[in-house]
Rosetta silent file (secondary structure, phi, psi, omega in degrees, C-alpha in Angstrom):
SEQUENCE: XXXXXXXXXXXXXXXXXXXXXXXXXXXXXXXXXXXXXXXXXXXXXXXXXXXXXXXXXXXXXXXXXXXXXXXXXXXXXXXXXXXXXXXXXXXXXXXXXXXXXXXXXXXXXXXXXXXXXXXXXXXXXXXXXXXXXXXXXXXXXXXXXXXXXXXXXXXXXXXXXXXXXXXXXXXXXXXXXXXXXXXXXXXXXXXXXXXXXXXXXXXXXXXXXXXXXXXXXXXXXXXXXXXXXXXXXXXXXXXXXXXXXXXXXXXXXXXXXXXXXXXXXXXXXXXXXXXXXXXXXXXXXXXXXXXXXXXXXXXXXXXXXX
SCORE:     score description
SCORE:     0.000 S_00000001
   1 L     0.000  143.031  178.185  -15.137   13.877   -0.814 S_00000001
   2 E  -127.221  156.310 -162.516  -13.147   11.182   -1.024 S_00000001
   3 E   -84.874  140.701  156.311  -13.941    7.272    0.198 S_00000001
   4 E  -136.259  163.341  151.868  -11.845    4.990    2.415 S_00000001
   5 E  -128.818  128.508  147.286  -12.994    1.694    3.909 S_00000001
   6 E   -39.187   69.629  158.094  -11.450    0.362    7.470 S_00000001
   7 E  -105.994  123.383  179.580  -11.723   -3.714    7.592 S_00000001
   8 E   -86.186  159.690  174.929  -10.807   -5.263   10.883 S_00000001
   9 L  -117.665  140.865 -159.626  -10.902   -8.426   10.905 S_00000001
  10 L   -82.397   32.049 -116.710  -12.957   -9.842   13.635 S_00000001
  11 L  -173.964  152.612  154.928  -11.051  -12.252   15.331 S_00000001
  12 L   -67.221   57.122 -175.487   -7.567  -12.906   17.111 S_00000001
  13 L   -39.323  130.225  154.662   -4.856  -12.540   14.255 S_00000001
  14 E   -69.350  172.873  167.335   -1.265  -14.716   15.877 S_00000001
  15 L   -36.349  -57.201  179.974    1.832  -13.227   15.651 S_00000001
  16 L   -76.497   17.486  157.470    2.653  -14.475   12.507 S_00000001
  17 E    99.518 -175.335  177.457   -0.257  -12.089   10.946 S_00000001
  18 L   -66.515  158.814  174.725   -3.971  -13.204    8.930 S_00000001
  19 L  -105.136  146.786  163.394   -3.872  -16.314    6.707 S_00000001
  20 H    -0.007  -70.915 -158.227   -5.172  -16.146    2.959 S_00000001
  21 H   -74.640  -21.995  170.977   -8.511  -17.124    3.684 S_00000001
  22 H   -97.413  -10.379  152.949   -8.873  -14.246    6.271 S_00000001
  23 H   -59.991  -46.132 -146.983   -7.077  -11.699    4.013 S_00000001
  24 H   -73.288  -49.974 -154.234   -9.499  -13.136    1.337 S_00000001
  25 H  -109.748   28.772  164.251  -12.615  -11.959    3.050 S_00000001
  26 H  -113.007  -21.428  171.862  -11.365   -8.413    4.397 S_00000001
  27 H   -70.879  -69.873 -158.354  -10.820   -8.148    1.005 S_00000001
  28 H   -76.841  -18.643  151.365  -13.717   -8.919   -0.763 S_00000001
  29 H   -46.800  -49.780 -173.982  -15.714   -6.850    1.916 S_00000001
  30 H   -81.699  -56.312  153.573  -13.596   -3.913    1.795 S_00000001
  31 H   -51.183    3.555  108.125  -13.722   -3.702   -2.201 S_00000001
  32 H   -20.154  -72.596  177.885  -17.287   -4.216   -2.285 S_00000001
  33 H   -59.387  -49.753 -163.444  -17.723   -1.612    0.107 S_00000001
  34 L   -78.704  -33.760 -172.214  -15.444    0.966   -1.436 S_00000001
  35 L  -102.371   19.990  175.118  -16.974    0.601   -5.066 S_00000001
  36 L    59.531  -25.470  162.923  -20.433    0.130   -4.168 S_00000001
  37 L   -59.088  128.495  146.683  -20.727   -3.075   -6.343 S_00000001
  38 L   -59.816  -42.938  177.487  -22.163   -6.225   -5.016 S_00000001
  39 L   -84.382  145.122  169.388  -20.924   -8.378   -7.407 S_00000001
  40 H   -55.057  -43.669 -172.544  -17.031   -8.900   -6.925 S_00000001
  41 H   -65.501  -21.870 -168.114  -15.780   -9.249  -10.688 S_00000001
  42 H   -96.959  -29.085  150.455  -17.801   -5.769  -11.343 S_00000001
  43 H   -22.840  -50.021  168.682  -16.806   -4.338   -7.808 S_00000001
  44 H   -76.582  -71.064 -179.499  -12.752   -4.878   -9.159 S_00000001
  45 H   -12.050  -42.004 -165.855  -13.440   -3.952  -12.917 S_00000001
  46 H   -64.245  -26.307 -173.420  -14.461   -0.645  -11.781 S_00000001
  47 H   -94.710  -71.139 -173.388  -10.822   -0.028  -10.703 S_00000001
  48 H   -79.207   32.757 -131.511   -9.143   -2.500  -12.816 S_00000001
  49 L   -72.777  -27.278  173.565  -10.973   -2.842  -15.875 S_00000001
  50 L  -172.761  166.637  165.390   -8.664   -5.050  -18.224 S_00000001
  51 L    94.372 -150.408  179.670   -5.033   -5.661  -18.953 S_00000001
  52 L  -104.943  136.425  167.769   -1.950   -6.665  -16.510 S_00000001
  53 E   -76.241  106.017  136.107   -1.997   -5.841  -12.969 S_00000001
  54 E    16.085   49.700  166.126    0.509   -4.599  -10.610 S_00000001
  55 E  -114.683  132.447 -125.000    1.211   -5.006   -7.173 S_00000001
  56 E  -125.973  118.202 -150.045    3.358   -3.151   -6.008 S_00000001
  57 E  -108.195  163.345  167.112    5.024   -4.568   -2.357 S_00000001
  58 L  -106.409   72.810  171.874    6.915   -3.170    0.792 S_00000001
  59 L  -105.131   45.187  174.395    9.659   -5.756    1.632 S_00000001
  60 L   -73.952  -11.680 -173.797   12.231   -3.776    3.630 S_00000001
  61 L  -133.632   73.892 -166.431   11.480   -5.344    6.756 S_00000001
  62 H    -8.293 -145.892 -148.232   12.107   -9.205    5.016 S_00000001
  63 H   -84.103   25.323  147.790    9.363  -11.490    6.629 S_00000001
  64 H   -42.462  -70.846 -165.322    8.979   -9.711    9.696 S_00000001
  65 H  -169.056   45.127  147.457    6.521   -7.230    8.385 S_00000001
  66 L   -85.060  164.607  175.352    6.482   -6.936    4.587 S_00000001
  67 L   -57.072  105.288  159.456    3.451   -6.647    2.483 S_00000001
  68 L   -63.297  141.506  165.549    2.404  -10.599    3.462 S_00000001
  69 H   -37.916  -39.562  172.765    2.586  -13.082    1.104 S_00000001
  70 H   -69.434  -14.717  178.614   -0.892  -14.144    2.192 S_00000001
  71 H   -76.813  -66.376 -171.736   -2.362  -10.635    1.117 S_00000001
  72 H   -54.176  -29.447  143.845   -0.980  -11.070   -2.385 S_00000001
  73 H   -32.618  -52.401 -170.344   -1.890  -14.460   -2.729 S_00000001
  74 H   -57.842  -63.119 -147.492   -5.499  -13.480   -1.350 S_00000001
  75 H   -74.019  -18.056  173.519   -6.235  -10.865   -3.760 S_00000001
  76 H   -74.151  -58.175  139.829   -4.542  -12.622   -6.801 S_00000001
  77 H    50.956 -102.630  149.876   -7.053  -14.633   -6.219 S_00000001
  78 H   -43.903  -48.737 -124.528   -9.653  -12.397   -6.664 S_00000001
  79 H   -97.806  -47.084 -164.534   -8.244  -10.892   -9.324 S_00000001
  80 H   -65.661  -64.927  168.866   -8.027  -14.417  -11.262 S_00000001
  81 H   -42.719  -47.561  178.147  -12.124  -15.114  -10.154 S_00000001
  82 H   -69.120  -11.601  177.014  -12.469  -11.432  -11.863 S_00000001
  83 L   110.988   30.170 -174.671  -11.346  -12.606  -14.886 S_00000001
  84 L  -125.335  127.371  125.495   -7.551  -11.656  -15.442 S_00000001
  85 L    19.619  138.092  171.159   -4.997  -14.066  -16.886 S_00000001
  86 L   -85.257  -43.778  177.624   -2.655  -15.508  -13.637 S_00000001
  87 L   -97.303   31.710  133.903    0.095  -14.603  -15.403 S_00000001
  88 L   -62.380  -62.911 -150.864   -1.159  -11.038  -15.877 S_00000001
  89 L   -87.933  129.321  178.352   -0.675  -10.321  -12.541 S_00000001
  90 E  -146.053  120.367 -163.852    2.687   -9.240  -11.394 S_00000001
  91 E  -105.142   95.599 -168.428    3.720   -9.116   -7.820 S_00000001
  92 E   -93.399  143.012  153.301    7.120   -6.125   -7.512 S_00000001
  93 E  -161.231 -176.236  143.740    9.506   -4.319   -5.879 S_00000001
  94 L    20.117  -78.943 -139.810   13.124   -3.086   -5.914 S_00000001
  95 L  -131.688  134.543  157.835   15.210   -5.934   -6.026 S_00000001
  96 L   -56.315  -28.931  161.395   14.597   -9.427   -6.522 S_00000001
  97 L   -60.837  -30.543 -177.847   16.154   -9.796   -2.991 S_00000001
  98 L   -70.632  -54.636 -168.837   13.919   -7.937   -0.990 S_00000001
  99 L   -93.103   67.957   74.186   11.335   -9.941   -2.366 S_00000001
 100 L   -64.176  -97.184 -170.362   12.831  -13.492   -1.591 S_00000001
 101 L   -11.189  -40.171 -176.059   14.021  -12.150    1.886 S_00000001
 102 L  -113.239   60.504 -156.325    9.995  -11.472    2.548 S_00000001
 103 L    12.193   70.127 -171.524    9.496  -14.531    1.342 S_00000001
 104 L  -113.744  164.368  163.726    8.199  -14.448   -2.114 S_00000001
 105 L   -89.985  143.947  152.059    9.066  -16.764   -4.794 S_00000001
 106 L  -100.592  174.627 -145.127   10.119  -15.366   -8.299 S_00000001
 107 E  -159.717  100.814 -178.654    8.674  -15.834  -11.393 S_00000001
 108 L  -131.402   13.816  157.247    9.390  -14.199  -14.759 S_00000001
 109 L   -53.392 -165.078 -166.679    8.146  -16.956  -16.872 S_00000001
 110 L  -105.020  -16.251  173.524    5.098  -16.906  -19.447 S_00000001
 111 L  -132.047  100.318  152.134    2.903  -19.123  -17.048 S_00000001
 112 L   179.211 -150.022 -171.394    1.589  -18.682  -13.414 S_00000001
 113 L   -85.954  112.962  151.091    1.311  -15.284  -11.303 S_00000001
 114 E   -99.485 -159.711 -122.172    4.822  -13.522  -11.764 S_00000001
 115 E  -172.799   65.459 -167.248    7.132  -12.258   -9.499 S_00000001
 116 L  -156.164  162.170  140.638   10.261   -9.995   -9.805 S_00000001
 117 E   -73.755  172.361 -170.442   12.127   -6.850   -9.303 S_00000001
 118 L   -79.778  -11.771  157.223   13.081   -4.228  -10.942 S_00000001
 119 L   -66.038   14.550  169.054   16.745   -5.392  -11.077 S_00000001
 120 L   -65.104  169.532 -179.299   15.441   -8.885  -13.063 S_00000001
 121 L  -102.499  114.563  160.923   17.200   -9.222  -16.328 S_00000001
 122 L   132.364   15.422 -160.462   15.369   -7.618  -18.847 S_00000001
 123 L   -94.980 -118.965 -146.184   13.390   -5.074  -16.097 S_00000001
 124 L    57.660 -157.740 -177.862   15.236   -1.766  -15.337 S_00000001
 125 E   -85.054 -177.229  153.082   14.743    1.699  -15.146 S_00000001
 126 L   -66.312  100.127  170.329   12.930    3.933  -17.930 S_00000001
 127 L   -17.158  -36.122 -168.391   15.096    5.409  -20.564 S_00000001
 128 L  -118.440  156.634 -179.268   13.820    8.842  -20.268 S_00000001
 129 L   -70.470  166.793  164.803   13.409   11.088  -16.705 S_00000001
 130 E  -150.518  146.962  172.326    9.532   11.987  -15.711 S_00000001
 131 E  -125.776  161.285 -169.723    9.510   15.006  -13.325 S_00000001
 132 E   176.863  109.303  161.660    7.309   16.612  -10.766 S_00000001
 133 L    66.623 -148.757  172.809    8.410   19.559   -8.564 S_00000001
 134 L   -73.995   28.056  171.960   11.726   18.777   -6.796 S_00000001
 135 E  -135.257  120.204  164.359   11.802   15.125   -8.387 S_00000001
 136 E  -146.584  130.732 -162.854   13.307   14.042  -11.141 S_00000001
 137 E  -158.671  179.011  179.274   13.983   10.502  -11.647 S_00000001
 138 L  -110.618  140.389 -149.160   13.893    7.084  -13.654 S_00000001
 139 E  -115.085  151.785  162.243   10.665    5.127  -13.077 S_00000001
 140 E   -74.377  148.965  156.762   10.957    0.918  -13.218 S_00000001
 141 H   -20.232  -61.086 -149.603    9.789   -0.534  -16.539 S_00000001
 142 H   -48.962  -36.474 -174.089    7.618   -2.448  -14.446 S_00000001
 143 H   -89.704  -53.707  158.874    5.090    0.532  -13.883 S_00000001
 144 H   -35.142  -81.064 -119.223    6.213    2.172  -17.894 S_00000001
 145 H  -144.435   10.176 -165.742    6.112   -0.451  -20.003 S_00000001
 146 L  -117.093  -71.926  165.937    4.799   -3.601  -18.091 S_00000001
 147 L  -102.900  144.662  167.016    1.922   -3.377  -16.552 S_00000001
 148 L   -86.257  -10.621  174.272   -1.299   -1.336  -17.080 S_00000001
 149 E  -158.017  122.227 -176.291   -2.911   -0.822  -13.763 S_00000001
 150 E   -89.357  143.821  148.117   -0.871   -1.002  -10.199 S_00000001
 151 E  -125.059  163.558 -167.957   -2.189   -1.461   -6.990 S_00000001
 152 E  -105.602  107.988  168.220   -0.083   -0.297   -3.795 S_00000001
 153 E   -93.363   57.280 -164.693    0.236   -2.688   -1.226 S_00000001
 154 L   -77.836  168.544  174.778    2.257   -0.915    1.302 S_00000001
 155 E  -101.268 -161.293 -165.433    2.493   -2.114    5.106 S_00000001
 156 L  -133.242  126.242 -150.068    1.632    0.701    7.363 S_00000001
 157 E  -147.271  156.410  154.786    4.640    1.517    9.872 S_00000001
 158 E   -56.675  154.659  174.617    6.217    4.585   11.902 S_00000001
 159 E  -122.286   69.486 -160.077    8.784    6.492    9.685 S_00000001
 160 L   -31.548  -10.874  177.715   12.340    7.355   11.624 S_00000001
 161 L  -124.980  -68.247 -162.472   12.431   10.712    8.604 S_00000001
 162 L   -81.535    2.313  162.977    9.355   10.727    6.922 S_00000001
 163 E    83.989  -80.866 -157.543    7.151   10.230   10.091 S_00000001
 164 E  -118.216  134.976  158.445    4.219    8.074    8.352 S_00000001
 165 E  -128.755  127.568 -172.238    5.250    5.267    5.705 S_00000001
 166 L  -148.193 -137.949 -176.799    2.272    4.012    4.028 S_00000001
 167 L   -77.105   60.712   68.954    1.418    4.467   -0.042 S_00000001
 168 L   -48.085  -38.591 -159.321    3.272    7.418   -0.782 S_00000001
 169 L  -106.805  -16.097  163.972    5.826    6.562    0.549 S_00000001
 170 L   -85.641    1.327 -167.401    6.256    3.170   -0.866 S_00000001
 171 L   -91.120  -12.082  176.080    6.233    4.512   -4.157 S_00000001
 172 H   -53.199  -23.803 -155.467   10.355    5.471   -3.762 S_00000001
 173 H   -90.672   15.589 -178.597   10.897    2.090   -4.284 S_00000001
 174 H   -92.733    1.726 -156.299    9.566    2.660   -8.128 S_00000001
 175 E  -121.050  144.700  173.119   12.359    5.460   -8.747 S_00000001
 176 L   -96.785   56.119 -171.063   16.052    4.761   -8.987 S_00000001
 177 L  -162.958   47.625 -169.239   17.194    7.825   -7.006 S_00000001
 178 H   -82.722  -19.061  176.279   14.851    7.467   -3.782 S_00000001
 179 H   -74.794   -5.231 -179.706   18.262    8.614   -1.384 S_00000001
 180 H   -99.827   21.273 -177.273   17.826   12.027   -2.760 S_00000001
 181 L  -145.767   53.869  163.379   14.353   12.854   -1.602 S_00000001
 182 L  -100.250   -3.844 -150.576   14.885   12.571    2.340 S_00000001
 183 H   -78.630  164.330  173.721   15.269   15.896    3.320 S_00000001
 184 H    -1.376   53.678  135.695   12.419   17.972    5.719 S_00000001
 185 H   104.199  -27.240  172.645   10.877   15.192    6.653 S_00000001
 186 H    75.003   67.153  155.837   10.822   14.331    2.967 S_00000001
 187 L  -130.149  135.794   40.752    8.462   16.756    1.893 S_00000001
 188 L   -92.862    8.693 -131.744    7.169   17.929   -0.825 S_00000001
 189 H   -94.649  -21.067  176.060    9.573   14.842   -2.064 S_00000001
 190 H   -69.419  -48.482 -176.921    6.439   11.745   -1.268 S_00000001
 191 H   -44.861  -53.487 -176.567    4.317   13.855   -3.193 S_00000001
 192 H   -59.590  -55.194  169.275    6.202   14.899   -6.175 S_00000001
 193 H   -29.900  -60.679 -168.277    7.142   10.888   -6.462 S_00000001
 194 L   -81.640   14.263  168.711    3.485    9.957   -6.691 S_00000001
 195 L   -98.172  -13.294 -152.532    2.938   12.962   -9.172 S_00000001
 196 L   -98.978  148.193 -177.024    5.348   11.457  -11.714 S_00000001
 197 H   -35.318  -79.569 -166.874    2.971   10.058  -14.782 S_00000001
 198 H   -67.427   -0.130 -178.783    3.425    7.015  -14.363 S_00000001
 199 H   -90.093  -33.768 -172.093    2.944    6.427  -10.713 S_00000001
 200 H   -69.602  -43.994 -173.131   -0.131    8.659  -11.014 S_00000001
 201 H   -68.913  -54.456 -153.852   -1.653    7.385  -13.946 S_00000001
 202 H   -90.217  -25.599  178.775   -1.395    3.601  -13.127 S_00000001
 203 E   -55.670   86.947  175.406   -1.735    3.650   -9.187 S_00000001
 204 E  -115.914   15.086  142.174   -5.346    2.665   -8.842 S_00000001
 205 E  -152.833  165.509  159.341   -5.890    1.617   -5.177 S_00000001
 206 E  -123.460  135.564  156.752   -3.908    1.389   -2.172 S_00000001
 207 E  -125.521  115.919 -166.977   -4.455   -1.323   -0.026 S_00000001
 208 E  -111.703  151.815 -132.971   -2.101   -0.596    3.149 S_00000001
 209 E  -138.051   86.719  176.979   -1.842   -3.437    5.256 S_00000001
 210 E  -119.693   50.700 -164.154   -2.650   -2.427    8.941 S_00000001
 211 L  -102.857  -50.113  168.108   -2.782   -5.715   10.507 S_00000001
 212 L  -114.447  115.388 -158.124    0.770   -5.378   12.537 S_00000001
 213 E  -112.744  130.942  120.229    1.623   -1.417   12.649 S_00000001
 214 E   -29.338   92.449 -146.211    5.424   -0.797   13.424 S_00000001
 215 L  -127.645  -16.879  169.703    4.291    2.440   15.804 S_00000001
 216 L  -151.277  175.213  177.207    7.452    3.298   16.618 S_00000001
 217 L    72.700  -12.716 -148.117   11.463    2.463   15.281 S_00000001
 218 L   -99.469  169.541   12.665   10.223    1.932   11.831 S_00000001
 219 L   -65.208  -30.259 -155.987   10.515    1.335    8.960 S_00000001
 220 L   -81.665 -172.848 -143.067   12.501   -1.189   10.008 S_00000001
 221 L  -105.677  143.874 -170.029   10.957   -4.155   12.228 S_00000001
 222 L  -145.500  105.451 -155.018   11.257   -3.825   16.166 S_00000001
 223 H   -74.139  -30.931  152.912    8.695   -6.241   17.873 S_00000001
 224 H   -14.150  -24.843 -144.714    8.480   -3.965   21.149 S_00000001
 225 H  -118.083   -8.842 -157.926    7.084   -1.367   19.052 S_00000001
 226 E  -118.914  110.655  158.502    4.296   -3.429   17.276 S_00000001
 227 E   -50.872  125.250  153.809    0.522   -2.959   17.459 S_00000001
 228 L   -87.276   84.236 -158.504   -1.944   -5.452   16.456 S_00000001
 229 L  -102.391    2.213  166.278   -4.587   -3.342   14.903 S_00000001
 230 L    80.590   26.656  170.485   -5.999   -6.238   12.668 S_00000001
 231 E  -168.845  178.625  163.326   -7.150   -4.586    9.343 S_00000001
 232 E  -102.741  157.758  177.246   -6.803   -2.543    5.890 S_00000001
 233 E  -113.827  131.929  171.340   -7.286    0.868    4.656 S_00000001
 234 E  -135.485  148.713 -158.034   -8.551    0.541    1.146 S_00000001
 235 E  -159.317  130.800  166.035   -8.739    3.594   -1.086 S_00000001
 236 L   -93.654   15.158 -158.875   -8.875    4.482   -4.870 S_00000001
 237 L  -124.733  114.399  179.665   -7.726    8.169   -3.274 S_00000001
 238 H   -84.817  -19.264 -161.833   -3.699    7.505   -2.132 S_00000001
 239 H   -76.677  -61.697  172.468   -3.614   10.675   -0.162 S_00000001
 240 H    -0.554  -71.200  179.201   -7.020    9.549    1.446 S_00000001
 241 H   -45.604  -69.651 -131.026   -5.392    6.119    2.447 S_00000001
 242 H   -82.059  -56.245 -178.656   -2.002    7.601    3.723 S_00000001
 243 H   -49.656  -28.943 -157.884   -4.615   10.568    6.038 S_00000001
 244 H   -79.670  -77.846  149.660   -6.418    7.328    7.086 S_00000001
 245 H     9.057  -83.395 -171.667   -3.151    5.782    7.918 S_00000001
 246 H   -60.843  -33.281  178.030   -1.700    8.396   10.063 S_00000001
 247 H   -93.157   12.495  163.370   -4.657    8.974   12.109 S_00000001
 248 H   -94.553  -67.898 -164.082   -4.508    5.123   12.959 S_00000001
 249 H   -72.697  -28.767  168.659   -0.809    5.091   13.634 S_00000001
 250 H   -56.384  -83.649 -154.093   -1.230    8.739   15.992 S_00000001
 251 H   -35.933  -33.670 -174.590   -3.977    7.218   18.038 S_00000001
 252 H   -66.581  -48.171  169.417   -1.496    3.754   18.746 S_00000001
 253 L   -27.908  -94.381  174.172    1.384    6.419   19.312 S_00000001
 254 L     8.605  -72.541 -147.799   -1.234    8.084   21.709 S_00000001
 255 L   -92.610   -4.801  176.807   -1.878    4.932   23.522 S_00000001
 256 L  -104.727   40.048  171.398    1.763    3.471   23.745 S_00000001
 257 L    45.101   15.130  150.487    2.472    7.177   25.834 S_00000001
 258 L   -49.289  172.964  159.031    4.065    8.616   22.684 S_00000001
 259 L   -79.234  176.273  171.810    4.207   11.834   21.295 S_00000001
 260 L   -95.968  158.589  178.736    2.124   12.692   17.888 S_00000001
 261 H   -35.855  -62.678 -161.032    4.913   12.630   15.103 S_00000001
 262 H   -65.300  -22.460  165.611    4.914   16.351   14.702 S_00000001
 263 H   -51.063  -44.432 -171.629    6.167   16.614   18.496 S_00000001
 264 H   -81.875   -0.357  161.348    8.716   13.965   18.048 S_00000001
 265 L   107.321   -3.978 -178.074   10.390   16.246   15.170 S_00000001
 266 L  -141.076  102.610 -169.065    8.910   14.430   11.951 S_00000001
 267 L   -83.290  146.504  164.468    5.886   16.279   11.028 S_00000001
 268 L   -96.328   89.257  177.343    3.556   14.447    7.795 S_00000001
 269 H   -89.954  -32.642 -162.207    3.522   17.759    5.732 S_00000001
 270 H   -80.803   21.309  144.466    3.850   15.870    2.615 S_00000001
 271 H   -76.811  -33.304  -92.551   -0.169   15.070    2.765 S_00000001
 272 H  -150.394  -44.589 -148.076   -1.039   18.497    2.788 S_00000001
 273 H  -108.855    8.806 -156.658    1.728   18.878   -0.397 S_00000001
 274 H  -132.337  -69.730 -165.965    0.298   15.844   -2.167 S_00000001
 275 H   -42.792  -45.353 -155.053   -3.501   17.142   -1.343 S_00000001
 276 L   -78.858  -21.103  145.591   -2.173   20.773   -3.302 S_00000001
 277 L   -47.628  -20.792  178.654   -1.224   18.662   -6.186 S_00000001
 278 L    85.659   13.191 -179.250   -4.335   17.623   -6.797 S_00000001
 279 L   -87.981   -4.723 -139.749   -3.226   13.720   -5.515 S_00000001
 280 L   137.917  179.840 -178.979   -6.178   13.251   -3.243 S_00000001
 281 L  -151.982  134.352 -150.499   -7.305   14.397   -0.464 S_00000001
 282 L   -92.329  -36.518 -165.239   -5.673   14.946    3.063 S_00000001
 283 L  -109.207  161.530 -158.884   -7.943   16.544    5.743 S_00000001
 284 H   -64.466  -11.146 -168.783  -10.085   14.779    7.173 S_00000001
 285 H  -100.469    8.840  178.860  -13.495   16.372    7.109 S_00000001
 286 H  -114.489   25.069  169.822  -13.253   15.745    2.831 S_00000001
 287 E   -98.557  130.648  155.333  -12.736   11.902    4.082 S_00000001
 288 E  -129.896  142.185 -118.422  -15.345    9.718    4.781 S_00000001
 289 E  -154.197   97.641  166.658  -14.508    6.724    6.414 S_00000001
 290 L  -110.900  115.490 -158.724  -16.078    3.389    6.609 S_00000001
 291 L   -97.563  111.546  144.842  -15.503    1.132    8.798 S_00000001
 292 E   -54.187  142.185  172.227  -16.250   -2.940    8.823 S_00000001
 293 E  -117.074  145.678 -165.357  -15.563   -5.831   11.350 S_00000001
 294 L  -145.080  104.265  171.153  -15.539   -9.052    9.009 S_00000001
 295 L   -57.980  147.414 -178.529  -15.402  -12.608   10.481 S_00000001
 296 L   -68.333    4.814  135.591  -13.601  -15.356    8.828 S_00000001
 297 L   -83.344   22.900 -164.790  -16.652  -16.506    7.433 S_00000001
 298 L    67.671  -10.694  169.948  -17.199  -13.367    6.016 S_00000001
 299 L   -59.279  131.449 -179.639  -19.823  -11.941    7.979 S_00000001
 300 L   -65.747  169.425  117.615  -20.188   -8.224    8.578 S_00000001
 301 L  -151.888  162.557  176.516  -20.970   -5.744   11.090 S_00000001
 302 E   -41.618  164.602 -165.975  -20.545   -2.129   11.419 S_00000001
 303 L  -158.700  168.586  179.072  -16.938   -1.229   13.219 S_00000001
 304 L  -120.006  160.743  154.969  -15.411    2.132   14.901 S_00000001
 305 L   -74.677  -16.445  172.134  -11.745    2.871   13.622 S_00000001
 306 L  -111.552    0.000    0.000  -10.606    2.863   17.453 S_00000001
């Protein structure tokens, strides 16, 4: 069996999404909850036990509905309270443009939190290929030779090919050949991605970011189309997350008179292909699923996922 935890946050979110301090405590609930720890610093450790951290962002759909600034704030945060060097922590993607466009600052100095893509000068790809299946590609540095433990902050949106884009599917943006693995749906090709070493080795939660879900149109951002469901999936199991994911983004589908995905011609096969790998684990009755509603003073109670 593998763990997820569900925290809504308990409250009216605006338009323009949660603020820090209410990221901050969906956070520290939901990693609590998933590791079993009470205290926070041993509650991260457990994942994240020493060295520089990761995080690894979605900012294709610029400050619409990228991986907010206010999550990555929150949780450096945390991470900084846990004990890790600020400038340990390094907040990634692609291109230094995507992350200005979704508003981040960069930062590839020696002191604060940084902040860069893999196009920064002195970044790049990996010298050597890593392979898995029908993928073979060049990984960024950032995830080689940079950091020691990632976590995947994807947001969690319909997928116009690949049906569901969540953590699997955010990991293309670590490979420099991500137009070649679109094909049926792009499976086995999310899978194979997260199989290559270093995405496998180093990934060691996802926290997808289901506070505005893109339910239809996506990836890109189309406000018609956008659900407020007000919480995270947090997971040290990526397939886990991404099944968690999908059966959140059906049920909105559902309820906006859609079809389910596999009707509308883009079936999520590449859980099932991820699951056979040995990534995690995709059906749902080897899930167990806990869900929290968490007020902005942090108080709990028990939650449904619908």
């Amino acid at each position: 069996m593998s763990k997820v935890v569900v925290i809504k946050f308990l409250g009216d979110a605006p338009e323009r999404g949660l603020r820090l301090q209410q990221y901050r405590v969906l956070l520290v609930a939901g990693i609590r909850a998933l590791s079993g720890e009470k205290a926070l610093k041993q509650a991260i450790r457990k994942y994240l036990p020493s060295g520089v951290i990761g995080m690894k962002t979605n900012c294709l759909a610029l400050k619409f509905n990228s991986t907010p600034v206010a999550l990555t704030d929150a949780l450096s945060q945390l991470l900084i309270e846990a004990g890790f060097d600020e400038n340990d922590i390094i907040v990634w993607d692609r291109t230094n443009r995507e992350l200005i466009q979704a508003g981040y600052t960069l930062n590839a100095a020696s002191n604060g939190r940084r902040c860069l893509g893999t196009d920064a000068n002195g970044v790049g790809y990996s010298s050597a290929f890593y392979s898995s299946g029908e993928v073979s590609s060049l990984v960024t540095r950032i995830l080689t030779d940079m950091v020691d433990y990632n976590i995947n902050l994807p947001v969690l949106k319909d997928h116009s090919i690949a049906g569901l884009s969540a953590g699997m599917k955010n990991m293309f943006g670590a490979v420099h050949n991500p137009n070649k693995f679109h094909d049926n749906c792009c499976d086995p090709f999310c899978a194979h991605v997260s199989n290559l070493k270093p995405i496998r080795e180093k990934n060691r939660l996802t926290i997808l970011d289901a506070v505005k879900v893109q339910y239809h149109c996506g990836p890109g951002f189309v406000s018609k189309y956008v659900s407020y469901y007000n919480g995270l999936v947090i997971s040290n199991d990526p397939v886990a997350a991404d099944a968690t994911g999908l059966e959140i983004l059906e049920r909105i589908r559902q309820e906006n008179g859609l079809p389910t995905l596999e009707k509308a011609g883009r079936p999520v096969r590449y859980l099932r292909s991820a699951q056979q790998l040995g990534l995690g684990h995709a059906d749902m009755d080897r899930i167990e699923i806990e869900v929290l509603r968490v007020d902005e003073k942090g108080r709990q109670r028990d939650g449904e996922l619908f």
